[in-house]
C-alpha positions in Angstrom: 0.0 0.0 0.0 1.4 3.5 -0.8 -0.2 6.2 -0.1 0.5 10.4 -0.7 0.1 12.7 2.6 -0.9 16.1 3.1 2.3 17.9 1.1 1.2 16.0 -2.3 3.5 13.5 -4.1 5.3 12.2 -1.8 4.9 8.0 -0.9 5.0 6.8 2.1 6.1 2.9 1.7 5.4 0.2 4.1 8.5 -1.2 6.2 8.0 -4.8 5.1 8.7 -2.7 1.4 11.5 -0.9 3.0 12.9 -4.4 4.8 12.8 -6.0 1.3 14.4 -3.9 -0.6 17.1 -3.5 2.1 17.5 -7.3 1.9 18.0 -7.6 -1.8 20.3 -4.8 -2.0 22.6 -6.1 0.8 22.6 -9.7 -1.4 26.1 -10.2 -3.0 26.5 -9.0 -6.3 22.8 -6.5 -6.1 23.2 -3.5 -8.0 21.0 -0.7 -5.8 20.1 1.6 -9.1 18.6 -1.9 -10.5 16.6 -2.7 -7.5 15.0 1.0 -7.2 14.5 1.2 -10.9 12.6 -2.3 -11.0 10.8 -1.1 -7.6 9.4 2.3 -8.8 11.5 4.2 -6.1 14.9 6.3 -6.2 18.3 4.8 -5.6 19.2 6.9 -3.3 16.1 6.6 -1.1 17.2 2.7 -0.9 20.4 3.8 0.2 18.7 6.3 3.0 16.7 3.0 4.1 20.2 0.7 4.1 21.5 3.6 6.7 17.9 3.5 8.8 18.4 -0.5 8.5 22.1 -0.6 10.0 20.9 1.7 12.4 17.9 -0.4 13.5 15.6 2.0 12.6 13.7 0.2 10.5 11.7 -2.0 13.0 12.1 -5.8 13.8 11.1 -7.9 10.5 8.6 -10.4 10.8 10.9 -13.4 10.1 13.4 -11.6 13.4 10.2 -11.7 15.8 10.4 -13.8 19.0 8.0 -16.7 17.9 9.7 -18.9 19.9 12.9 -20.9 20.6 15.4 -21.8 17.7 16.5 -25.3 18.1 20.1 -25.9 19.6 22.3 -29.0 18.5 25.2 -29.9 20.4 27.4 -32.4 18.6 29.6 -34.3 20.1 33.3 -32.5 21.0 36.2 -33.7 19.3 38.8 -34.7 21.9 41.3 -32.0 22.8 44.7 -31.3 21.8 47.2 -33.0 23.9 48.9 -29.3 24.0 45.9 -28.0 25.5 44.1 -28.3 29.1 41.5 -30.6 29.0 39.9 -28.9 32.2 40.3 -25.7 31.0 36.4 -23.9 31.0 35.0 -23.8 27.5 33.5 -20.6 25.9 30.2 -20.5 23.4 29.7 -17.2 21.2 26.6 -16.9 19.4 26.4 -13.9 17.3 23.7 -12.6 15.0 24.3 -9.4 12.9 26.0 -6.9 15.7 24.7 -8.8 18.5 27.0 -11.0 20.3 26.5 -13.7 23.0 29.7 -15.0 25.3 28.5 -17.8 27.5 31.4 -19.2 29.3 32.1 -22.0 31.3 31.8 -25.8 30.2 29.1 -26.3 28.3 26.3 -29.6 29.3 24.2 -31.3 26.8 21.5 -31.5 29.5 21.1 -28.1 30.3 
């Protein structure tokens, strides 16, 4: 849906619009002018919303939302280096965009 407000041609484009064309443009090899041009909208306005995106000004997409849990695999460790300390407490880093997670300590399949 895009709409014109009260100072005449100017759109006003839905975020899930705004997150889309973010994603494509930040896909290896996207060319921005293409994307805008096929999309009806200005190059560098897809640019402004790559800035708004990296600033997380753009909202939380619906595929980021909190549905739920993700599901967590451990597999089983491979034995350690016979230079190394066997004992020695063992670190997990998750990290998703700019967001990272340290979780340290040994980790236990049962919790």
């Amino acid at each position: 849906m895009i709409s014109t407000n009260a100072r005449g041609h100017y759109r006003q484009h839905p975020l899930e619009f705004k997150r889309a064309l973010v994603a494509l443009s930040l896909e290896s090899g996207a060319s921005v002018a293409r994307i805008a041009r096929e999309h009806g909208v200005n190059a560098n306005q897809v640019f402004s919303w790559r800035r708004l995106y990296q600033q997380g000004r753009l909202g939380v997409p619906a595929s980021m939302r909190n549905d739920g849990l993700l599901p967590v695999v451990l597999a089983p460790s491979a034995p350690a280096p016979s230079n190394i300390n066997a004992d020695a407490d063992g670190v997990i880093v998750l990290e998703l965009g700019e967001i990272r997670v340290r979780i340290e300590g040994q980790p236990n399949a049962a919790i």
